[in-house]
C-alpha positions in Angstrom: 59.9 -44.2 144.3 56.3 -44.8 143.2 54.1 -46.4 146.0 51.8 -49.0 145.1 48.9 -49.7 147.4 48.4 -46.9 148.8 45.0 -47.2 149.6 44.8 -50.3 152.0 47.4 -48.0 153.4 45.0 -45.4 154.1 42.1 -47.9 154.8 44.4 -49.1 157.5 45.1 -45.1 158.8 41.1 -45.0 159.1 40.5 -48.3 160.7 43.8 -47.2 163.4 43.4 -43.2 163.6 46.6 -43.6 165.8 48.6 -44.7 162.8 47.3 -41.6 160.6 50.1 -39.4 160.6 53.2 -42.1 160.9 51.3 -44.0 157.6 51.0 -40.4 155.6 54.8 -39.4 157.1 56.2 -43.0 155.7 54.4 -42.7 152.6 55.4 -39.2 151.8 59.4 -39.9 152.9 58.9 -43.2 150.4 57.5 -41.1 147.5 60.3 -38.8 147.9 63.1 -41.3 147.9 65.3 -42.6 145.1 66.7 -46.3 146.4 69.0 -48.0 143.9 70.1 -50.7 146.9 69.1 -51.7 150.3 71.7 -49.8 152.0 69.8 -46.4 150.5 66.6 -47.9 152.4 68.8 -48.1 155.7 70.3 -44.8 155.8 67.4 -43.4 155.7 65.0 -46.0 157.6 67.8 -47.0 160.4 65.0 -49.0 161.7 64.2 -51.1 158.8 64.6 -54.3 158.6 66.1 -56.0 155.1 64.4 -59.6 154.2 65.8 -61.8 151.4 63.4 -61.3 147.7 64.0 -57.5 147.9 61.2 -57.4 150.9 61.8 -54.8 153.8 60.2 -54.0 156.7 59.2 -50.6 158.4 58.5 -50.0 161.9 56.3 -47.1 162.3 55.0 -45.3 165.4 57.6 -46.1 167.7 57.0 -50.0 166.2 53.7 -49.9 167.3 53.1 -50.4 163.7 54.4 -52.6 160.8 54.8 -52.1 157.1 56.1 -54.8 154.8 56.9 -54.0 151.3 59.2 -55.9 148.1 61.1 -53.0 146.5 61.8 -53.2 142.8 65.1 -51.1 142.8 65.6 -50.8 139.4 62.4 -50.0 138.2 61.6 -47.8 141.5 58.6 -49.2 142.7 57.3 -49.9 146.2 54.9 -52.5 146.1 53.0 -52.9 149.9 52.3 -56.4 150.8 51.7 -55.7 154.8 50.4 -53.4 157.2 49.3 -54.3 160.6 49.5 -53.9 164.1 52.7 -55.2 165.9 50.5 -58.4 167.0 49.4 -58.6 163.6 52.8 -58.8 162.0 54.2 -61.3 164.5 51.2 -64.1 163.0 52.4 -63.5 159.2 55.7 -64.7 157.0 57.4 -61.1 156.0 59.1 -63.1 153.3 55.8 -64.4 151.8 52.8 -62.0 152.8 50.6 -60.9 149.8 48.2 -59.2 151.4 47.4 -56.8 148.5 
């Protein structure tokens, strides 16, 4: 998949040096991937949560962390809407966020 956005992504590592390595690990294992369908996305992300408008959500460092993304499938693209802290997610709309 290309990953768009990756730099709030690692603005966000730098500003949350805890998150570092679970941020570069997800956006390796998202670069690597090849998702045609939201089941792809859950075999390999068990955790992930599916929203409606192609958005998903990834929980990273033991959920300390969340990631929100819209996935266009057929053109494989990963476009980041969200990343915060777990008290940071729970004051957004994961169906709406368009934070980049």
């Amino acid at each position: 998949m290309h990953l768009v956005s990756v730099p709030p992504l690692l603005a966000f590592s730098k500003k949350h040096p805890a998150s570092k390595q679970a941020v570069l690990t997800w956006c390796d294992e998202v670069k690597k991937a090849q998702w045609q369908h939201p089941a792809a996305i859950k075999r390999q992300f068990a955790t992930a949560s599916i929203l409606k408008s192609r958005r998903v959500v990834f929980n990273l460092k033991g959920n300390d962390y969340r990631v929100v993304v819209a996935v266009a499938y057929n053109m494989g693209f990963v476009y980041v809407k969200f990343i915060g802290t777990l008290a940071e997610y729970d004051t957004i709309d994961a169906d709406t966020i368009d934070q980049y």
